[in-house]
N, C-alpha and C positions, 0 to 999 in steps of 0.2 A: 898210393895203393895200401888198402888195408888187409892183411894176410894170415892166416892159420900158419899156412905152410912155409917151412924156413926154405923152402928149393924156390917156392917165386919170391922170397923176399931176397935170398942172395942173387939172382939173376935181376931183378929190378935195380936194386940196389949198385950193381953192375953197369947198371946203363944210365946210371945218373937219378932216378927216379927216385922220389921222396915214400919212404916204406914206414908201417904201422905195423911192427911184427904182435899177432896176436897169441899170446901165451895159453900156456895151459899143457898138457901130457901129452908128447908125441907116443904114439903107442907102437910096440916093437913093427918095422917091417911100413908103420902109418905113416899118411903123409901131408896131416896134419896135425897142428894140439889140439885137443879137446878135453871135454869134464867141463867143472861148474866153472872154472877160472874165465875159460874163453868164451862159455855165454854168458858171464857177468858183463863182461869186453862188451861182447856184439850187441847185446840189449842197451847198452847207452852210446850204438854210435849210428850215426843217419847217411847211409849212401843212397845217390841217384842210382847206380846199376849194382848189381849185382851177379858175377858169376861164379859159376859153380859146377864144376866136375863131374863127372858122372860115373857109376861105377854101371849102372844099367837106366835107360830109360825105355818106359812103354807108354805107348798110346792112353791106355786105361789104368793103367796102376801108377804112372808118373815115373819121376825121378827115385832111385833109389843107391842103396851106399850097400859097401859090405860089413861096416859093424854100426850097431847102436849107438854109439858116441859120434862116429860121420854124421848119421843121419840127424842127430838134434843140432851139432854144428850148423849142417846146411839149412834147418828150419830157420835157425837163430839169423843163420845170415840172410836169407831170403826175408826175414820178419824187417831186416836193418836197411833194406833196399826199397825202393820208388818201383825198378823194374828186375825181374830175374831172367838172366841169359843164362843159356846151355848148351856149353860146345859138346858136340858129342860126335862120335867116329861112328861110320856108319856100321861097324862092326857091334856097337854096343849098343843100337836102336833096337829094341823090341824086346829085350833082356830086364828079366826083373832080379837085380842082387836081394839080398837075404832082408835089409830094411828099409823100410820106403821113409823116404825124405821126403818129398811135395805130392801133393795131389796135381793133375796134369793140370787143373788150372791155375794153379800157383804157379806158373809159368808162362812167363812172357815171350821169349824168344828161344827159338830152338836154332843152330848153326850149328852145320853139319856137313860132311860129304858123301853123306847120302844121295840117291836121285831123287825125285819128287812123287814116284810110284810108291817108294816104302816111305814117304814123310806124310803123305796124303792123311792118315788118322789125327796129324798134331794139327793141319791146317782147319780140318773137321771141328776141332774143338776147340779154334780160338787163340792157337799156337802160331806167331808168327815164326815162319820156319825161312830159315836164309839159307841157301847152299854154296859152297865157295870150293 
């Protein structure tokens, strides 16, 4: 597992799994590092999947973060992937936070507990949407 954030790198790490902590400024309250240190990291490293958090997603405006530094993180690591997955709570589908991370086609799969009533826009556009 390759990681920004030190909370899945200590819980990976916990269960035997082999961890890439990805450095760089965690920011007060953040809950990952970011700045230039961690997209130096992700621009030379090559993952099959890729997931990514969500602070808001919409249908039409994509994935987004709530600060500037999130949102180039999550470029950088969707740039370092094959496929981009996006777990997202059905509470935070349709929500756009303050900076957008991916355009909605920059996104591969969407998994959710949402119903398929409110996924209906991702599967429109190309979104494989999995609900669990």
């Amino acid at each position: 597992v390759m990681t920004p954030s030190p909370w899945v790198a200590v819980a990976c790490n916990g269960r035997g799994i082999a961890v890439h902590l990805i450095g760089g400024a965690l920011p007060p309250g953040g809950a990952a590092a970011t700045g230039a240190e961690s997209a130096l990291t992700l621009s030379r490293l090559a993952a099959e999947v890729t997931v990514l958090g969500a602070c808001g997603l919409d249908a039409e405006h994509g994935l987004s973060a709530d600060s500037d530094g999130e949102a180039r993180l999550k470029r950088a690591m969707a740039a370092a992937g094959d496929v981009v997955v996006v777990p997202v709570s059905a509470q935070k589908l349709g929500l756009r936070a303050r900076f957008r991370a991916l355009e909605p086609q920059e996104i591969d799969v969407v998994v959710t507990d949402a119903g398929a009533e409110v996924t209906a826009g991702y599967a429109e556009r190309g979104i494989e949407v999995v609900h669990g």
